[in-house]
PyMOL CGO cylinders between C-alpha atoms (Angstrom):
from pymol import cmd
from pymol.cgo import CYLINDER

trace = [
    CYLINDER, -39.26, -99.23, 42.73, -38.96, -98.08, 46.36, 0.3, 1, 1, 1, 1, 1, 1,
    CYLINDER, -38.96, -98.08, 46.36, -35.79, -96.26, 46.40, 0.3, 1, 1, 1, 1, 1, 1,
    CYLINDER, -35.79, -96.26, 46.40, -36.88, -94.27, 43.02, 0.3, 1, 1, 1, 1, 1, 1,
    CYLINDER, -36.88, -94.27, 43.02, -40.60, -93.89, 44.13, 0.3, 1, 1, 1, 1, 1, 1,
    CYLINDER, -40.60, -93.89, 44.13, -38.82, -91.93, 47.51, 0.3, 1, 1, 1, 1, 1, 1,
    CYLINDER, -38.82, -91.93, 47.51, -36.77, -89.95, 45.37, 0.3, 1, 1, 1, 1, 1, 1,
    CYLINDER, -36.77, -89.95, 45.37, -38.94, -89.04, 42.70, 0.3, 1, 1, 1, 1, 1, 1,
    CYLINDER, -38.94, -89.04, 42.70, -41.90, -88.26, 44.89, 0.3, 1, 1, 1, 1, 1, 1,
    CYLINDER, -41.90, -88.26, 44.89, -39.84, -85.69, 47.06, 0.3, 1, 1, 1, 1, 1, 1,
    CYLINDER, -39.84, -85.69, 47.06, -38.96, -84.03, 43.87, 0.3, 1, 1, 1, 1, 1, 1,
    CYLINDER, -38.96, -84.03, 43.87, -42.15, -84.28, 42.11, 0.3, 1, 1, 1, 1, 1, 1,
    CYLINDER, -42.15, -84.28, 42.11, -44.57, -84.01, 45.13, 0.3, 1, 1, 1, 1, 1, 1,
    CYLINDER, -44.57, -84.01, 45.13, -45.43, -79.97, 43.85, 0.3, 1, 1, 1, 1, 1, 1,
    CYLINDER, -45.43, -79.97, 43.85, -45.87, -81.03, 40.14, 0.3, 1, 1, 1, 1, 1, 1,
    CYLINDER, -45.87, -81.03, 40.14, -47.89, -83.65, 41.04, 0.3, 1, 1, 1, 1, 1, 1,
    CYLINDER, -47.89, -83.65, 41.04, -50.06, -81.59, 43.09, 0.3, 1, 1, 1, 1, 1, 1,
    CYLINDER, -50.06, -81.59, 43.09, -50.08, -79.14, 40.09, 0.3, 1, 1, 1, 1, 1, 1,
    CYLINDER, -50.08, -79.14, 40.09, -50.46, -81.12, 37.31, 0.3, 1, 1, 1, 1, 1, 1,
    CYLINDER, -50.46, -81.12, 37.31, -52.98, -84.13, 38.42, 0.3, 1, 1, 1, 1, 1, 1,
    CYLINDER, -52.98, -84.13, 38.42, -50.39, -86.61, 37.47, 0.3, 1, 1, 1, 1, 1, 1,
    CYLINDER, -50.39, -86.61, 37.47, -49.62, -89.66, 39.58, 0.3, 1, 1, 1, 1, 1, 1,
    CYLINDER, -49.62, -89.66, 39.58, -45.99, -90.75, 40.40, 0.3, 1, 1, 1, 1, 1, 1,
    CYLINDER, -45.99, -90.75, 40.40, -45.94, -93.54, 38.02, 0.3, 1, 1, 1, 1, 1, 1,
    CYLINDER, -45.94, -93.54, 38.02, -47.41, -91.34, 35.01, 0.3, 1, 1, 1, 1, 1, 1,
    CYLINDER, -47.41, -91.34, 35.01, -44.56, -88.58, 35.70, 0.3, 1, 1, 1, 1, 1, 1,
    CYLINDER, -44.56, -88.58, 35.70, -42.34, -91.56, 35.70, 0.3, 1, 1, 1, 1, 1, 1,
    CYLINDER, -42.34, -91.56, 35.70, -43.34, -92.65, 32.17, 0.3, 1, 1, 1, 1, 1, 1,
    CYLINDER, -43.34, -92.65, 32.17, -43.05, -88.68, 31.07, 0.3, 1, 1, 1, 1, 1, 1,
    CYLINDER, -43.05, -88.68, 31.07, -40.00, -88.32, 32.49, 0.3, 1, 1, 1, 1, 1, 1,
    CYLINDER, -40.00, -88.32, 32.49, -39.11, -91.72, 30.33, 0.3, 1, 1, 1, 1, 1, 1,
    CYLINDER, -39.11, -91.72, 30.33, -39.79, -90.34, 27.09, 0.3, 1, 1, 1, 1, 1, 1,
    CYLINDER, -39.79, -90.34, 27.09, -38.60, -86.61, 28.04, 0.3, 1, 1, 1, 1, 1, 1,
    CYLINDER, -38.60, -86.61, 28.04, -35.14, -88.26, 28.39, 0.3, 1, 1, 1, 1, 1, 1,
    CYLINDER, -35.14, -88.26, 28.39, -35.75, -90.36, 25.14, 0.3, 1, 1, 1, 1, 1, 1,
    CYLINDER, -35.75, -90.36, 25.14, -36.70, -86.83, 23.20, 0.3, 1, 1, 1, 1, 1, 1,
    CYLINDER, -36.70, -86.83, 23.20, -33.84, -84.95, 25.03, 0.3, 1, 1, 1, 1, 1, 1,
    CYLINDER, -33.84, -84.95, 25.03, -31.25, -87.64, 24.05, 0.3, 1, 1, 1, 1, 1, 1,
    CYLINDER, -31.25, -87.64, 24.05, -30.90, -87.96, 27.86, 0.3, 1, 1, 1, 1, 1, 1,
    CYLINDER, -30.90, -87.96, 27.86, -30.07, -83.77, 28.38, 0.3, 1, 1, 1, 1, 1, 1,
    CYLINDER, -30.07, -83.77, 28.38, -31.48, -81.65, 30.88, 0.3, 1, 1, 1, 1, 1, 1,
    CYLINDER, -31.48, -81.65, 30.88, -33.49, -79.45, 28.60, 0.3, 1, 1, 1, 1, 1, 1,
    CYLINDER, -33.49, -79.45, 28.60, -35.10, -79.89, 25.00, 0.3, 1, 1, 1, 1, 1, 1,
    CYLINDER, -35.10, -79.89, 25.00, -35.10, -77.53, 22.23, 0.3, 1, 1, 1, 1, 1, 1,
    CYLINDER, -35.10, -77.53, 22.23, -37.71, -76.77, 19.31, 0.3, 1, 1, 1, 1, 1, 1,
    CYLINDER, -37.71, -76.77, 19.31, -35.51, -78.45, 16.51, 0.3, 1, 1, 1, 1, 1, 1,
    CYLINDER, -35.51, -78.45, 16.51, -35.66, -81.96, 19.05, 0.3, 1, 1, 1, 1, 1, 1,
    CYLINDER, -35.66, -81.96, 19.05, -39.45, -82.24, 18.52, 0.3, 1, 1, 1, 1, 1, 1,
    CYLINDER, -39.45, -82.24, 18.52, -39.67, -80.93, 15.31, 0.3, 1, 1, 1, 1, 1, 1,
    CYLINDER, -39.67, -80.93, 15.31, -37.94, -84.13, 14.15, 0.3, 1, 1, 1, 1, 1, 1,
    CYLINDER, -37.94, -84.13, 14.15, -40.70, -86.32, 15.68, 0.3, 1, 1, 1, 1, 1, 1,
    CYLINDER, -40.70, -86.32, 15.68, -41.44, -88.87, 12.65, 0.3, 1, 1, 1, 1, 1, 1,
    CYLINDER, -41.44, -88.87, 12.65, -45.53, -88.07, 13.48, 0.3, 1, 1, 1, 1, 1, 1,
    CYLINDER, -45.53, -88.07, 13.48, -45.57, -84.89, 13.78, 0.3, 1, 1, 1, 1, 1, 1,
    CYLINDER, -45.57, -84.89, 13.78, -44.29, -84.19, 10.21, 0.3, 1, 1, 1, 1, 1, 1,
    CYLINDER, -44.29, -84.19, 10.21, -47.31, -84.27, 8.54, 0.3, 1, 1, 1, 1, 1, 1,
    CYLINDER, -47.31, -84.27, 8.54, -49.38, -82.34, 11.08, 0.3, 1, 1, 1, 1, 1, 1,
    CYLINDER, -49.38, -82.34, 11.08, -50.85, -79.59, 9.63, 0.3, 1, 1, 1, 1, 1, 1,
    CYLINDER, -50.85, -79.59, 9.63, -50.52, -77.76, 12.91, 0.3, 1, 1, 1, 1, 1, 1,
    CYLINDER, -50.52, -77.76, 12.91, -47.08, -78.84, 13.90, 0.3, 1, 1, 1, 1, 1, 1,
    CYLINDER, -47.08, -78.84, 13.90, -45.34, -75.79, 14.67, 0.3, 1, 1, 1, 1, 1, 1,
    CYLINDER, -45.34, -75.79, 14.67, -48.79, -74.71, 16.89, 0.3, 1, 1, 1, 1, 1, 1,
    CYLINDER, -48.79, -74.71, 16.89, -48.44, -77.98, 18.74, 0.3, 1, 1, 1, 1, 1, 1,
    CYLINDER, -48.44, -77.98, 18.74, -44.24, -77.32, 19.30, 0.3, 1, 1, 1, 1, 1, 1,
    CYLINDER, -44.24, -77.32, 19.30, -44.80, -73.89, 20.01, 0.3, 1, 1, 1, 1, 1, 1,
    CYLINDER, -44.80, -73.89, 20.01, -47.35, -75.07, 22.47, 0.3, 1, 1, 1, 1, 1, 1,
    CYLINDER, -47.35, -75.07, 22.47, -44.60, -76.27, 24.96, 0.3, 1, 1, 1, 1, 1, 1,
    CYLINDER, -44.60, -76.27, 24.96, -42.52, -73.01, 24.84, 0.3, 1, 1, 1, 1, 1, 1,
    CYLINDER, -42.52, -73.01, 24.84, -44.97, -70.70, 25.24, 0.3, 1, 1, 1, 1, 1, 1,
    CYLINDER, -44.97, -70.70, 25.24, -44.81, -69.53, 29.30, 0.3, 1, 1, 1, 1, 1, 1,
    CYLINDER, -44.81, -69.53, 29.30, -48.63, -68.52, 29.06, 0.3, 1, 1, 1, 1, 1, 1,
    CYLINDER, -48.63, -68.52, 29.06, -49.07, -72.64, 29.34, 0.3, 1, 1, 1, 1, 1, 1,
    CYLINDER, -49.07, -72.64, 29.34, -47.17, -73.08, 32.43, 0.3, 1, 1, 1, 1, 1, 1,
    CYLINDER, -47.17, -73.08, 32.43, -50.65, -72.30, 34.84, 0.3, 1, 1, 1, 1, 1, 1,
    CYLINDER, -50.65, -72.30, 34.84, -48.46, -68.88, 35.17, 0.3, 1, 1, 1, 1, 1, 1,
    CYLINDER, -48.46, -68.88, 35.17, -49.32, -65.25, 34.76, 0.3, 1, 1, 1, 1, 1, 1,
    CYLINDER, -49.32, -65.25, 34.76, -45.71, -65.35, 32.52, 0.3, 1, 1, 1, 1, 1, 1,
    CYLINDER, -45.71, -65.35, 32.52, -45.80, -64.25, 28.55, 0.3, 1, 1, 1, 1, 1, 1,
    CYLINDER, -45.80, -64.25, 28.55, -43.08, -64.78, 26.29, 0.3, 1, 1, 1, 1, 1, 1,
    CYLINDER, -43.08, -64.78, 26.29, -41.47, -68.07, 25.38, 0.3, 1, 1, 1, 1, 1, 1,
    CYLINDER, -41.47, -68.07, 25.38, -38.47, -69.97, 26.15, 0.3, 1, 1, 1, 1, 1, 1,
    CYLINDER, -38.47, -69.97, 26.15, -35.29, -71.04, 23.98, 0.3, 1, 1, 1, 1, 1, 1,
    CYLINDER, -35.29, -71.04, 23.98, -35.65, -74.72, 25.87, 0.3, 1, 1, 1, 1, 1, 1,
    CYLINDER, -35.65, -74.72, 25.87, -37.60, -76.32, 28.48, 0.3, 1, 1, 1, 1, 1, 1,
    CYLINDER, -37.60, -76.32, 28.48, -37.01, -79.01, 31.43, 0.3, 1, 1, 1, 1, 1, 1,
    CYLINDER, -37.01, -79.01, 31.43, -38.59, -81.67, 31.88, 0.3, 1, 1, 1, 1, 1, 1,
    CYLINDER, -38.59, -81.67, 31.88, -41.06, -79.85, 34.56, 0.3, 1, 1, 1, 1, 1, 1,
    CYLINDER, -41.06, -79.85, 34.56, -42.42, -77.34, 31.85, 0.3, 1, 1, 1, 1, 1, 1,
    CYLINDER, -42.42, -77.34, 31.85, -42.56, -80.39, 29.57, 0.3, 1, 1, 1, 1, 1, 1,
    CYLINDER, -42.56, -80.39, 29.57, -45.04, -81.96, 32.19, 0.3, 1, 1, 1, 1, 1, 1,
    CYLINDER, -45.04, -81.96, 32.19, -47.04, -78.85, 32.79, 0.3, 1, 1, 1, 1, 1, 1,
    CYLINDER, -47.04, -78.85, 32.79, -47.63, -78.48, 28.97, 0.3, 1, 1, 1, 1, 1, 1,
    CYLINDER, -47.63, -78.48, 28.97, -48.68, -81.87, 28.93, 0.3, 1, 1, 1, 1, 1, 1,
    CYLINDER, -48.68, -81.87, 28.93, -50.91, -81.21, 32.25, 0.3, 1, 1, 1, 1, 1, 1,
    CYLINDER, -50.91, -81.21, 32.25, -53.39, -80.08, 29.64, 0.3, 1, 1, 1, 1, 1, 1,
    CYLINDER, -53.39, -80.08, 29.64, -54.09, -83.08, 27.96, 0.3, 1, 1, 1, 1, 1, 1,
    CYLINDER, -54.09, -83.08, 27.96, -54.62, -84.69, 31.04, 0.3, 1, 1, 1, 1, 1, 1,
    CYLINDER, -54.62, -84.69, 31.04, -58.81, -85.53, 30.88, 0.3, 1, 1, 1, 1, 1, 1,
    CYLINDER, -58.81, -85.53, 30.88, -60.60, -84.68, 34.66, 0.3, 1, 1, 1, 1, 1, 1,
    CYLINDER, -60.60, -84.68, 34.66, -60.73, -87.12, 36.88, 0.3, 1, 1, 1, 1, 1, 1,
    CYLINDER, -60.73, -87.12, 36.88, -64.08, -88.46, 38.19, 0.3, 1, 1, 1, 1, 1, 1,
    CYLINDER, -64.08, -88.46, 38.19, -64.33, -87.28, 41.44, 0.3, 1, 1, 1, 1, 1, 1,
    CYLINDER, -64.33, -87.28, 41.44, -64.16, -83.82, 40.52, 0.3, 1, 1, 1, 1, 1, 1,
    CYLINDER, -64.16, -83.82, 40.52, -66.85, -81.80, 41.40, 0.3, 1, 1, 1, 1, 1, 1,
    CYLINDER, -66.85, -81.80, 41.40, -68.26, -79.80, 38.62, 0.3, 1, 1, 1, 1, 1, 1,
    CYLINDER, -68.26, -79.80, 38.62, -66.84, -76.62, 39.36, 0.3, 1, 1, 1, 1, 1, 1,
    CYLINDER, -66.84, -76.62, 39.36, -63.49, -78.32, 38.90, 0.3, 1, 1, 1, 1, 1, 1,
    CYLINDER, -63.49, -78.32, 38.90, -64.06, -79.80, 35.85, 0.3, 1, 1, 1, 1, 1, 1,
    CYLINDER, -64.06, -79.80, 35.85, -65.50, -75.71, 34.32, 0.3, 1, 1, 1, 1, 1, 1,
    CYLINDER, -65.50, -75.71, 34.32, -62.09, -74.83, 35.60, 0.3, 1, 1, 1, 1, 1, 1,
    CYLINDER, -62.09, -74.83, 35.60, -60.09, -77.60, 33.80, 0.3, 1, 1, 1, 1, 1, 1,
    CYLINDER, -60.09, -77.60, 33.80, -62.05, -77.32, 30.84, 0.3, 1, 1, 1, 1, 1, 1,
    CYLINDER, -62.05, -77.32, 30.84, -61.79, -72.93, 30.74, 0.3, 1, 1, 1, 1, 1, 1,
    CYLINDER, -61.79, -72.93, 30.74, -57.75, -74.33, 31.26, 0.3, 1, 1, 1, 1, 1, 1,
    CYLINDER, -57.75, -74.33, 31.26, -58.06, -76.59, 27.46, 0.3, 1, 1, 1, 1, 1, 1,
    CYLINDER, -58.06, -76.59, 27.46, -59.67, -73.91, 25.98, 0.3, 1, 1, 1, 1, 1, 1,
    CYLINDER, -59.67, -73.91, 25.98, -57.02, -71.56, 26.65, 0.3, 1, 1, 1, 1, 1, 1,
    CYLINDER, -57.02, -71.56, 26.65, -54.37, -73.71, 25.87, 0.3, 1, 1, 1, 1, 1, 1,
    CYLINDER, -54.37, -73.71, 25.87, -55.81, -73.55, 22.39, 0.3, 1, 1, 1, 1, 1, 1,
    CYLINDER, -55.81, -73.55, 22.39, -56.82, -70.55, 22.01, 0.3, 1, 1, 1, 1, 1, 1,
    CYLINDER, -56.82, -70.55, 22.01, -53.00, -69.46, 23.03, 0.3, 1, 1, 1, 1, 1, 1,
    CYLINDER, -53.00, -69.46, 23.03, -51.95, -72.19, 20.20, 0.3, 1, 1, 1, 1, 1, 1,
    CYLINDER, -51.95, -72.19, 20.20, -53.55, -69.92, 17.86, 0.3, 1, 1, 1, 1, 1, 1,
    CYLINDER, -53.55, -69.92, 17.86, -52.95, -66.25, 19.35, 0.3, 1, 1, 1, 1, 1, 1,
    CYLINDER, -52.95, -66.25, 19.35, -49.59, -66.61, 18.02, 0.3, 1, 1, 1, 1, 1, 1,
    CYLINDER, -49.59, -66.61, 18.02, -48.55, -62.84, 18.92, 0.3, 1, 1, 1, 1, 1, 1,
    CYLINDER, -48.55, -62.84, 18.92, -49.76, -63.25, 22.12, 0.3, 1, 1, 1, 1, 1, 1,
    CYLINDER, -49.76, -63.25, 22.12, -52.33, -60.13, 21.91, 0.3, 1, 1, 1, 1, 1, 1,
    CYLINDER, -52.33, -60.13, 21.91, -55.48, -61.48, 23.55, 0.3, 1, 1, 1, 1, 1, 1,
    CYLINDER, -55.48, -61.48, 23.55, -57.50, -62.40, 19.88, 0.3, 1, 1, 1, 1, 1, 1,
    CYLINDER, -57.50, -62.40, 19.88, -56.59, -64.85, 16.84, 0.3, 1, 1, 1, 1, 1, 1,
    CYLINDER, -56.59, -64.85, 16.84, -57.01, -61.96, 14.36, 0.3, 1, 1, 1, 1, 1, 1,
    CYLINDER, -57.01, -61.96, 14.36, -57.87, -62.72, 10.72, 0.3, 1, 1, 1, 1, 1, 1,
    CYLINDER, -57.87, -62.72, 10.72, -53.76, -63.25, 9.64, 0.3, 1, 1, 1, 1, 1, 1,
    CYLINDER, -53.76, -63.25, 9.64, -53.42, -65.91, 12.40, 0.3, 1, 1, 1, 1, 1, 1,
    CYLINDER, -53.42, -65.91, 12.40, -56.98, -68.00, 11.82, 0.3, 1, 1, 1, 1, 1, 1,
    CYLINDER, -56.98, -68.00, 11.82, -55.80, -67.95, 7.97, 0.3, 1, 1, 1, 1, 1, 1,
    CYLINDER, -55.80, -67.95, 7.97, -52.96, -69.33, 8.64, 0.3, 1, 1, 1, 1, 1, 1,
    CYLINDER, -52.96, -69.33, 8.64, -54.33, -72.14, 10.54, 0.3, 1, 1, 1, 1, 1, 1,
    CYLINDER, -54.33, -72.14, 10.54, -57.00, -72.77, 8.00, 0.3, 1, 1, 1, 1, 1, 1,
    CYLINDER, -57.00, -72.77, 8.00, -54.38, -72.74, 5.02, 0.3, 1, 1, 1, 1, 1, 1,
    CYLINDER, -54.38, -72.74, 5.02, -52.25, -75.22, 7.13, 0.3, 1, 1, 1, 1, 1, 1,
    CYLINDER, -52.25, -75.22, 7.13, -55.16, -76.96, 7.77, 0.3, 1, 1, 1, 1, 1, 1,
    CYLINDER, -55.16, -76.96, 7.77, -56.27, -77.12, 4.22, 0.3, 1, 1, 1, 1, 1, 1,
    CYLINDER, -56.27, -77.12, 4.22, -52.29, -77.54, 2.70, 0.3, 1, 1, 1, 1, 1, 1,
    CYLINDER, -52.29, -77.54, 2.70, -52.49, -81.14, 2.16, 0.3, 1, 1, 1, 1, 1, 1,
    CYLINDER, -52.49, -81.14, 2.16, -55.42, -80.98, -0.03, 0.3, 1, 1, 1, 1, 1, 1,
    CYLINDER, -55.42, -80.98, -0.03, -54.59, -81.47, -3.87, 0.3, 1, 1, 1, 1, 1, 1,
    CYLINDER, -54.59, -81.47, -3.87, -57.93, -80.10, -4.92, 0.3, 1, 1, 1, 1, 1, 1,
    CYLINDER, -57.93, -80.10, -4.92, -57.81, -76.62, -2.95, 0.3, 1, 1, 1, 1, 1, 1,
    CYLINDER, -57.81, -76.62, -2.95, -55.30, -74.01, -3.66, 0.3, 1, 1, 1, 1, 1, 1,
    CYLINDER, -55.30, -74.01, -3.66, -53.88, -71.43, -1.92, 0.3, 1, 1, 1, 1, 1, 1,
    CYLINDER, -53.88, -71.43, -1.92, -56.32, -68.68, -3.16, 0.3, 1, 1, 1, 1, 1, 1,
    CYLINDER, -56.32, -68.68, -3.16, -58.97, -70.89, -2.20, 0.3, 1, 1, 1, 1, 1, 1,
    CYLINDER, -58.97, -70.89, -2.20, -57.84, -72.22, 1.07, 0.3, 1, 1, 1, 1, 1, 1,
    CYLINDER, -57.84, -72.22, 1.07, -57.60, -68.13, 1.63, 0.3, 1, 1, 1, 1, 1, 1,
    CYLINDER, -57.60, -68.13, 1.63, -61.24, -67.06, 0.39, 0.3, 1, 1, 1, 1, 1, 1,
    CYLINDER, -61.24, -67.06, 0.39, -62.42, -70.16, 3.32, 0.3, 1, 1, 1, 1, 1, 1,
    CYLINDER, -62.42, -70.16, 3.32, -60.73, -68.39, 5.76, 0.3, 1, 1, 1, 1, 1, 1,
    CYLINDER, -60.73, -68.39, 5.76, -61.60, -64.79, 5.30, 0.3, 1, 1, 1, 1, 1, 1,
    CYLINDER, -61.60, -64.79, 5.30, -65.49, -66.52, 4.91, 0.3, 1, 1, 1, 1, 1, 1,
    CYLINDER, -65.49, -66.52, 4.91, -64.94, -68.13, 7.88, 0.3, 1, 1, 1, 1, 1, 1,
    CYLINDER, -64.94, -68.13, 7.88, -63.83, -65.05, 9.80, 0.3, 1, 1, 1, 1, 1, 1,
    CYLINDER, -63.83, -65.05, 9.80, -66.65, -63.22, 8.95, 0.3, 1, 1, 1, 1, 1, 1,
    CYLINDER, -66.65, -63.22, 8.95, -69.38, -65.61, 9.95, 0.3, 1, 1, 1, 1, 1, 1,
    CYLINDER, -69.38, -65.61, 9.95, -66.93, -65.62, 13.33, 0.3, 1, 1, 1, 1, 1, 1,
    CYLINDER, -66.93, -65.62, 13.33, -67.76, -62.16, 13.36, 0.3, 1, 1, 1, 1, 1, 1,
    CYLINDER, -67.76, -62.16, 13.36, -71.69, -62.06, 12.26, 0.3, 1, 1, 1, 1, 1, 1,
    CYLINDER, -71.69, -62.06, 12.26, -72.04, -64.43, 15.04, 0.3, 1, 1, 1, 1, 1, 1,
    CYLINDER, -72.04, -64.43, 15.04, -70.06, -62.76, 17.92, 0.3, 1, 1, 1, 1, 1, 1,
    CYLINDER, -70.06, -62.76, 17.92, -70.58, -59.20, 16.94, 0.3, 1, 1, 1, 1, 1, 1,
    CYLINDER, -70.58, -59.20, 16.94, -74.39, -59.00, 15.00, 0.3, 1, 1, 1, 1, 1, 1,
    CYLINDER, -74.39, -59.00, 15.00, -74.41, -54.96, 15.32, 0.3, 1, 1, 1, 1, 1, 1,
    CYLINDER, -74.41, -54.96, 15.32, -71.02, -54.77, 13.66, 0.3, 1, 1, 1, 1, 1, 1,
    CYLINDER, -71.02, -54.77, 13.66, -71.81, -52.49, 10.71, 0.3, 1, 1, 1, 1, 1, 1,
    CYLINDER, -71.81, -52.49, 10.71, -70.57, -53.05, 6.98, 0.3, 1, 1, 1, 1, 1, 1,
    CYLINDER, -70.57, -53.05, 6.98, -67.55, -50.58, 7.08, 0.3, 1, 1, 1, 1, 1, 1,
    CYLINDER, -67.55, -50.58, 7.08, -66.51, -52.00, 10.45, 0.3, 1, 1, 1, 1, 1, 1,
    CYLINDER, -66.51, -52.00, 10.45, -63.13, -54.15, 10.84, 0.3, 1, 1, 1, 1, 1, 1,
    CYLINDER, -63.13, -54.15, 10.84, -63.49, -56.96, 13.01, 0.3, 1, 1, 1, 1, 1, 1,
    CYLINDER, -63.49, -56.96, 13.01, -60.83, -57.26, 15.36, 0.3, 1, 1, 1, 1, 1, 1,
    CYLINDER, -60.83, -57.26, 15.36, -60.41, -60.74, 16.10, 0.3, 1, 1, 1, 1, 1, 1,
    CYLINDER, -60.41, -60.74, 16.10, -61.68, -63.45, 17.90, 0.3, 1, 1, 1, 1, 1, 1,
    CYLINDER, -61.68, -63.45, 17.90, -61.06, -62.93, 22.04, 0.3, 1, 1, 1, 1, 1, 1,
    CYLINDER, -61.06, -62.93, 22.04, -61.02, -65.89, 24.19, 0.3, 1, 1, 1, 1, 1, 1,
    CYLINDER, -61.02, -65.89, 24.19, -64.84, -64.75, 25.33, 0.3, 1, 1, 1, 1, 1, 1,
    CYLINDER, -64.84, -64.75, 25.33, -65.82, -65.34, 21.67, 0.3, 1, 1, 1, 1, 1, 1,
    CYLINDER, -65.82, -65.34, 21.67, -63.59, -68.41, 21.36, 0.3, 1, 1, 1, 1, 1, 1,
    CYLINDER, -63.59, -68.41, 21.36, -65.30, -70.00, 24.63, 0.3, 1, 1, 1, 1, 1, 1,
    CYLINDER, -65.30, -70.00, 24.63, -68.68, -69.42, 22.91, 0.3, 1, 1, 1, 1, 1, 1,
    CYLINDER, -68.68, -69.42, 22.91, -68.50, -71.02, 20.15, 0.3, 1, 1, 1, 1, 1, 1,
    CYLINDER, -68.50, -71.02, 20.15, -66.87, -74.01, 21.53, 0.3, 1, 1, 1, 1, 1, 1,
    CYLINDER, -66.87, -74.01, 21.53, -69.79, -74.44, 23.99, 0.3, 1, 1, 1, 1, 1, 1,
    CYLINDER, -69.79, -74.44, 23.99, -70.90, -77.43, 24.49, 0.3, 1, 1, 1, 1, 1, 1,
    CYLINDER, -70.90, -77.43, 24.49, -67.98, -79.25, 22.78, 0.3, 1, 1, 1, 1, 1, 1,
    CYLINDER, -67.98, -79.25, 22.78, -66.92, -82.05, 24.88, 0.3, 1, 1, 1, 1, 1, 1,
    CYLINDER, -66.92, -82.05, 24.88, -62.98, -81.63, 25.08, 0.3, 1, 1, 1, 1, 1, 1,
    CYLINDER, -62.98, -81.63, 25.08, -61.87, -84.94, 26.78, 0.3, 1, 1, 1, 1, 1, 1,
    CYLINDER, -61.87, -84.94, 26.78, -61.73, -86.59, 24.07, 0.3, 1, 1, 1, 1, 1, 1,
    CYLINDER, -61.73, -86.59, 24.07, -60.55, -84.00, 21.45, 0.3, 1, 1, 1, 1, 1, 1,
    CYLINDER, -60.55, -84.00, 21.45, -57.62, -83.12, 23.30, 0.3, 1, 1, 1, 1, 1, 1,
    CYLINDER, -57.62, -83.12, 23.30, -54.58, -85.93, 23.39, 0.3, 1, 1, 1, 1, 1, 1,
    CYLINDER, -54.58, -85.93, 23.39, -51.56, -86.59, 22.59, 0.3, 1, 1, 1, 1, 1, 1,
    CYLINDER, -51.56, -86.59, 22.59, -50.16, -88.84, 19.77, 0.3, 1, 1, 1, 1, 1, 1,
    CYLINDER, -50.16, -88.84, 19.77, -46.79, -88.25, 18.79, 0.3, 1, 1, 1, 1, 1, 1,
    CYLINDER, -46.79, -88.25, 18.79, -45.26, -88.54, 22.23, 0.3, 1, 1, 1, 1, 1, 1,
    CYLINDER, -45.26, -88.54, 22.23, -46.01, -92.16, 22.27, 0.3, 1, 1, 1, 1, 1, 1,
    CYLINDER, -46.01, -92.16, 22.27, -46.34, -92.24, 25.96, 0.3, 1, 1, 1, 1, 1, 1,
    CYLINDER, -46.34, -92.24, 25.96, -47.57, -95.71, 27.44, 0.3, 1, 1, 1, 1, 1, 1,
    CYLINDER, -47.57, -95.71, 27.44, -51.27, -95.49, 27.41, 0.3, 1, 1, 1, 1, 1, 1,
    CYLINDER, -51.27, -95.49, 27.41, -52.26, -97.94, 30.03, 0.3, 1, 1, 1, 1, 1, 1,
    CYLINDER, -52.26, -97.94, 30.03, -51.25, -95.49, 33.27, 0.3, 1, 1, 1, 1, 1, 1,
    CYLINDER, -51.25, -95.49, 33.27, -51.48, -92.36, 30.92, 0.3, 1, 1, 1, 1, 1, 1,
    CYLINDER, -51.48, -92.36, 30.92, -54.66, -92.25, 28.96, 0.3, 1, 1, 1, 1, 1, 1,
    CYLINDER, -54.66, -92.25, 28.96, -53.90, -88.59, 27.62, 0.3, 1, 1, 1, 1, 1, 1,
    CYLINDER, -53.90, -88.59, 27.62, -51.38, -89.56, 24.42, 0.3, 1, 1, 1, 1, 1, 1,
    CYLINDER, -51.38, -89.56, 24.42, -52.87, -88.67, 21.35, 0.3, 1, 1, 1, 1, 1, 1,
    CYLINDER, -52.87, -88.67, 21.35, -53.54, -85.30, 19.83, 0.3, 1, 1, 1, 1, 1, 1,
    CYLINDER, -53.54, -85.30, 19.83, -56.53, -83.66, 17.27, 0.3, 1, 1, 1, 1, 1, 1,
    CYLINDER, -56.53, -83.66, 17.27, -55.42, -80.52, 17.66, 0.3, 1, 1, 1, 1, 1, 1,
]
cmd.load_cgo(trace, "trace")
């Protein structure tokens, strides 16, 4: 353990600092990065696609996406990449990470403004700055997919209802011939407040131990 803890913690010592992770958790990520990777530098989409528990999440190509998308690296980067390393891999997963209890409140708004984004940018596929009708429809019709009692047509009508009580909500002096845009992360933080994301945001399908790591499983 000594002569890898030396190693490891010169190389790691800035993502632990950025991430929150201790040397023993990026140990067990690294672990099951090299597992996913079949033991290669980088990983590609088509790697964790083929997850066995991720096949029947309705919002499995969100969640893959998720880990290419350079807006989730704590970066001011858009765009996405082909493959990642094993330190984006870790800084995706940073997000899942619940606070830890000696933060001071400030620093837990600021890790929880962090989740939020991560899923709002989950579901801002085009990377505009709002989930516009097209993209929450999608993710409601995913959502809604595995039903055998809602159809398509259906699973569309919730969505388009849905939107629009989005938008009476957010925008109440929006008149009857107006469009609404879409939902902007403002919006998106309101009506999430007061939803308690420690919980709600973990991460399953990596099967990470979950005795130093207790951020492996994931409702989103």
């Amino acid at each position: 353990m000594g002569a890898w803890q030396t190693s490891y913690e010169h190389k790691y010592h800035d993502l632990m600092g950025k991430t929150g992770f201790s040397l023993e958790q990026i140990k067990n990520l690294h672990n099951r990065f090299e597992h996913l990777s079949e033991n290669k530098e980088t990983i590609s989409r088509e790697k964790l696609d083929k997850i066995p528990a991720l096949a029947y999440n309705p919002i499995r190509t969100q969640i893959i996406e998720a880990f290419f998308d350079k807006r989730n690296q704590h970066e001011n980067e858009v765009g996405s990449y082909e493959e990642i390393g094993f330190e984006q891999f870790v800084m995706v997963m940073s997000h899942f990470r619940p606070p830890a209890s000696n933060m001071t409140e400030g620093e837990k708004e600021t890790v929880r403004k962090e989740k939020l984004r991560f899923l709002f940018n989950m579901h801002d596929t085009d990377n505009d700055g709002t989930i516009t009708l097209e993209e929450y429809r999608k993710v409601v019709e995913e959502l809604l997919s595995k039903s055998e009692v809602i159809g398509q047509e259906a699973a569309k009508d919730i969505a388009d209802a849905a939107m629009l009580e989005v938008a009476n909500t957010n925008v109440p002096e929006m008149g009857s011939d107006e469009i609404y845009g879409g939902i902007t992360f403002e919006h998106f933080e309101q009506m999430l407040k007061g939803l308690e994301m420690e919980s709600r945001m973990y991460i399953r399908f990596l099967d990470v131990n979950t005795t130093p790591i207790r951020c492996v499983k994931s409702t989103c």
